[in-house]
N, C-alpha and C positions, 0 to 999 in steps of 0.2 A: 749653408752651402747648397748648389745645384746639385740636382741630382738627373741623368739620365732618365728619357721618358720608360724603357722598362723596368722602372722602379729600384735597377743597382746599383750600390756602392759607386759612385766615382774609382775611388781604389780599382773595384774588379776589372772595370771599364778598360783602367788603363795597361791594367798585367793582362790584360789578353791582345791592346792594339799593340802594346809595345813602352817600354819606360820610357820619362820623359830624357834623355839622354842622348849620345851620339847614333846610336839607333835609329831613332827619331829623324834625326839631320838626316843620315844616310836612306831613310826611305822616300823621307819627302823631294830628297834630288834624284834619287835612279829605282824606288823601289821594285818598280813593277820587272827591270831587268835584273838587279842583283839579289834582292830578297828574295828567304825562303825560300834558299835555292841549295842551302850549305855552306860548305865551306865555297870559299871560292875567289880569284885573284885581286878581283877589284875591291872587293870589300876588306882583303887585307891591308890591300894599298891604301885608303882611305885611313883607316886604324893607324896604319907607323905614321901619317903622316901628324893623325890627330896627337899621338902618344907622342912623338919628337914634339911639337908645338906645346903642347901640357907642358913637357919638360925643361923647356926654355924658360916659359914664365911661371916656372915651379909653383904649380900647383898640378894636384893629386887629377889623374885622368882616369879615376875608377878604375882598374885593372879588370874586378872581378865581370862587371857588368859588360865594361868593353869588349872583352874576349866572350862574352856569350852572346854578342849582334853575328856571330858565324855558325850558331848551333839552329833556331828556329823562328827570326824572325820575320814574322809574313808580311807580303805586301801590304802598305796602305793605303787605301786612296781618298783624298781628300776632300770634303764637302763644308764651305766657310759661308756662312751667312754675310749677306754684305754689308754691313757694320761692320764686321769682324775684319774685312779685307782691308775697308777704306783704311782703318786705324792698321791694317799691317800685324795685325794680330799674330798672322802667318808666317810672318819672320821668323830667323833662325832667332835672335834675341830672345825671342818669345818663349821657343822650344825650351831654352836654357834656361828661360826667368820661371817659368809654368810649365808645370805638367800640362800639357794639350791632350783632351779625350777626345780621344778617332771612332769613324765610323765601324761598327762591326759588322760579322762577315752577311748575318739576317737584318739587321736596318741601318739606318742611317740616322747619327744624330741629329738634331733640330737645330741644336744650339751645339755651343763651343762651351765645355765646363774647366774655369778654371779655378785651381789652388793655388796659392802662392808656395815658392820652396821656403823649406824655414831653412836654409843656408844663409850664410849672410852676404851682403851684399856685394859686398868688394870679390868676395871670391865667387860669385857667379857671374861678376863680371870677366873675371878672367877664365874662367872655364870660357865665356861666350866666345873672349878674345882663340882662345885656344880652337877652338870651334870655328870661328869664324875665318881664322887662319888655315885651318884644315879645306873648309869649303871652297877657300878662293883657288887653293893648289888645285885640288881634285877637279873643279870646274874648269882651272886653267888648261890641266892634262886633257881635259873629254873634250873641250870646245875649242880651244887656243893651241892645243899641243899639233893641231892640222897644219895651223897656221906656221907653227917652227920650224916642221919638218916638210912641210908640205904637204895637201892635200890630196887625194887620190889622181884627181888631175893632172899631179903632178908627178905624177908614176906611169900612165896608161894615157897614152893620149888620144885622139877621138881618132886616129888614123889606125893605131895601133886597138882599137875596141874592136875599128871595121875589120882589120887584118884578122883577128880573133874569130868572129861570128860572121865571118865571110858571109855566109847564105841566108842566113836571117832572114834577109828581106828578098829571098826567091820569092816566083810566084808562088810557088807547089807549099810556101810556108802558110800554114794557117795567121801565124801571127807578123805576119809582113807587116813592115813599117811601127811596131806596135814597142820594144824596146828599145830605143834609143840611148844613146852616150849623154846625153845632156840629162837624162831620168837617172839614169844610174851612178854621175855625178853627184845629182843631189838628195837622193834616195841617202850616199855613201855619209855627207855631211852630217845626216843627223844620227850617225852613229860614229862621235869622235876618235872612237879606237881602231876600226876599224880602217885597216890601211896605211897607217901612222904608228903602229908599238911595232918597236924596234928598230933595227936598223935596215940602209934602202933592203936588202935582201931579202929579210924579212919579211918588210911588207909589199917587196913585189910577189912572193912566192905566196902570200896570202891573197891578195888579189885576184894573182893565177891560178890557185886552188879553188877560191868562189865561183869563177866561172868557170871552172873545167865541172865541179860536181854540177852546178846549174846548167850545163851546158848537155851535162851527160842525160837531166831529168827534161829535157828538150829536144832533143836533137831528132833532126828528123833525116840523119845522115844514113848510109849505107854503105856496106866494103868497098864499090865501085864506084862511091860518088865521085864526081868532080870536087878535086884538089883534096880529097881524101875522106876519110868517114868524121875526121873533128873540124872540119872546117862549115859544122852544120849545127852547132848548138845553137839555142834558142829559137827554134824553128815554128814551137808551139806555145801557148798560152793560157792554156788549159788541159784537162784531160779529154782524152778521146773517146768517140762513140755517143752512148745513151747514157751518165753513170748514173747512179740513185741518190739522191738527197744527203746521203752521212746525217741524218739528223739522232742527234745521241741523247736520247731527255736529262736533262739537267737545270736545277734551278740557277746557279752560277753564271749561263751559259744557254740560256734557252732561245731553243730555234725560233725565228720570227717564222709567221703564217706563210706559206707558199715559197719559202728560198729554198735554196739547193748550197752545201757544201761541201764540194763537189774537189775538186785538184784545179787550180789557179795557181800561175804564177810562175816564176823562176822555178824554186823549191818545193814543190808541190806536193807536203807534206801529206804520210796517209792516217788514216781514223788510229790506226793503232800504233804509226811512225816506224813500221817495221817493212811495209812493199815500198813501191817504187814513191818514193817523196811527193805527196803531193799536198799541198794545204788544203786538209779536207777535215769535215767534221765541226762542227760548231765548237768542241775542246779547242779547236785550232784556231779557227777566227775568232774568238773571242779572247779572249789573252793577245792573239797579237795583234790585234785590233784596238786595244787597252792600251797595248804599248807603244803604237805612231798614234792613236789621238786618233783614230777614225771608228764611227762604228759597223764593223765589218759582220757583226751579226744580222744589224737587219741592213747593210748592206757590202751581199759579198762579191757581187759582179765588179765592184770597183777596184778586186784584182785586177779582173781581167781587162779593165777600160780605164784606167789610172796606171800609165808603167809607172810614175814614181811611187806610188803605192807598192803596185807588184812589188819592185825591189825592195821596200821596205821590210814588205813581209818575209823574204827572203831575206834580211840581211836579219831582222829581228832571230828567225832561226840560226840563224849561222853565230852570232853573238850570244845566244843565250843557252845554258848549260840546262840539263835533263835530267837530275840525280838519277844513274849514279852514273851520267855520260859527263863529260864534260861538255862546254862548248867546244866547236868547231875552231872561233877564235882562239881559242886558248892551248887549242893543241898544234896550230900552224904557225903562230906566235912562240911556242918554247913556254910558255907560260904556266901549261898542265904538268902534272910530275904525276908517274905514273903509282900505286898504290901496289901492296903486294899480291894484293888480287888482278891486278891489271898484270904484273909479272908475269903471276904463276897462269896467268890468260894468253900471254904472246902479245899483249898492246904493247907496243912500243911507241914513242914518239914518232909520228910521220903524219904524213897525207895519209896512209892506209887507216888509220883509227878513225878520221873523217868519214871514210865511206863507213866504217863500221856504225861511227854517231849516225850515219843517216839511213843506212841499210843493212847492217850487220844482220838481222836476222834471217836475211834473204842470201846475201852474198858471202858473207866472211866465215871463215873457217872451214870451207868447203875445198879448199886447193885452186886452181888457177878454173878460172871460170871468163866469160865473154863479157860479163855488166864489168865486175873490176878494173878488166884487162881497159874497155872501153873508158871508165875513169881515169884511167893513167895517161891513156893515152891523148886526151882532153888534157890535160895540165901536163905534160913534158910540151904539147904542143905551142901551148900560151909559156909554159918556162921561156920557152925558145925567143918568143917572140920579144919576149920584155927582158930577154940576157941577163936568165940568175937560173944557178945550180937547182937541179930538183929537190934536193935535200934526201935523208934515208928511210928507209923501210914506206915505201911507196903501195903495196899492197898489204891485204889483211887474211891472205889464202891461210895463214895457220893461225892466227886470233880466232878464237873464242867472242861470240856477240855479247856487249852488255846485257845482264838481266831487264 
């Protein structure tokens, strides 16, 4: 048998990437967004889906193992010698037939080490069957379920963007002509959930929530402005002034020579994701840089010079949960259920828990303040425009911030 170049066990190799099992499956299609993140909606969904399909062609869908791809399994990201590729080695079939050993978190393996299952063969066919059924659904839902319902396009039309971000492309914007509707289109596509779970109301009011908090970490409006203070999101493009590099030393994550990360973007996530949103910090570009396939480490200006990027990055956060926050997606979706700790905290399902995921330690549980009040008033604005209900509990003045 092969054995990995630091000299361990096969075995160890693989109880640290992950068993060869629906785990497995489920990292190599979404890991870098669903894994290692907890419990959380989508990875359930995937599971009933696998467990009904087991059950059909009666065979055993692991229970034990199953229900533990929701406790701690980490991302993995994949490196295939090209041998390995040409023959498809990488297939889900494969997952199912072989344990596949993945790269860990200090090196990268050379090679692909495989064992055979001593299961026998008929029934790892149908586990595959089972598996392979689950993949085609859960793929259907993320990439085809736009197509059902329709695409974000087909919610927000390019008149109805302009109506929204009226002033954008003043001159006094920094970021004049710089997002556009046709960016934010397609920015939108390759995050299938997004704008499409549930029904139209749904996902018009999440829509209208994405851009109203993006709109809030932009704006470059004021009480007097012309056609009011929300008719001025996205005005900027990055952070203002002189800032400092955010360079955070990490080996996971490490800053390339002479960049700055800095606050770029829609979302402009901060070093500690608790001031005002800014995508800052190499913790930040790098993860979501991992996650659209760009490398925003050693290059992070392509926030600020890529709008489909920008959005990505921004959408990346808006989709993607922060133990012990939820996503964003998942609380304007109906999707998050709230915990007894979220109770006895004052989060209730709404828009207000939003601003908490993005600012709660700045704004919420303070009483009625100008940053919140200004959130709201961004999304009742865009509610209006796209004619769907606000929904309830729209502020976080009595929540308690996540830890």
């Amino acid at each position: 048998m092969l054995s990995p170049a630091d000299g361990r066990h096969p075995a160890q190799t693989r109880q640290q990437a992950g068993s060869p099992d629906l785990k497995v499956v489920i990292n190599i299609i979404n890991g870098g967004i669903e894994c290692g993140k907890g419990r959380n909606a989508q990875v359930e969904d995937r599971i009933g889906f696998y467990k009904r399909y087991s059950g059909i062609l009666q065979v055993s869908h692991e229970s034990d193992s199953v229900d533990k791809i929701l406790e701690a399994t980490k991302p993995i990201y994949f490196t295939y010698p090209a041998n390995l590729i040409s023959r498809k080695v990488s297939s889900l079939y494969h997952v199912y037939k072989y344990p596949l050993l993945l790269p860990t978190p200090t090196s990268q393996l050379k090679r692909a080490y495989i064992r055979k299952f001593t299961t026998k063969k008929s029934e790892t066919k149908m586990r595959f069957s089972a598996a392979a059924l689950f993949c085609f659904c859960s793929l259907l839902l993320l990439g085809l379920g736009a197509l059902a319902q329709g695409d974000v396009g087909s919610l927000v039309s390019e008149s109805q963007f302009n109506q929204m971000l009226k002033h954008r492309n003043d001159a006094n914007c920094p970021a004049k002509g710089f997002y556009t509707y046709q960016a934010f289109i397609s920015a939108a596509k390759s995050f299938g959930a997004f704008g499409t779970t549930g029904d139209t109301d749904t996902r018009k009011r999440e829509i209208a929530a994405f851009l109203a908090q993006t709109s809030h970490e932009t704006t470059g409006g004021w009480a007097s402005a012309p056609d009011g203070p929300y008719a001025w999101g996205y005005c900027f493009k990055q952070e203002k002034g002189n800032p400092p590099d955010y360079c955070v030393p990490n080996k996971e994550w490490p800053c390339a020579p002479g960049k700055k990360y800095y606050g770029r973007g829609p979302i402009q996530i901060t070093q500690k994701l608790i001031k005002s949103c800014f995508l800052a910090s190499n913790y930040n570009y790098g993860p979501a840089g991992r996650a659209i396939g760009v490398d925003l480490l050693r290059n992070p200006d392509l926030v600020a010079s890529d709008p489909t990027i920008s959005f990505k990055t921004a959408l990346w956060f808006w989709m993607t949960p922060q133990s012990p926050k939820p996503s964003s997606h998942d609380v304007i979706t109906g999707r998050w259920r709230p915990t007894s700790t979220d109770d006895a905290a004052g989060r209730a399902p709404g828009y207000g828990v939003i601003t908490n995921i993005i600012n709660g330690g700045i704004e919420c549980g303070k009483g009625p303040n100008a940053q919140v009040a200004d959130r709201i008033g961004f999304y009742k604005r865009y509610c209006d425009i796209l004619k769907v209900g606000y929904g309830n509990n729209l502020d976080c003045y009595k929540q308690k911030p996540f830890a």
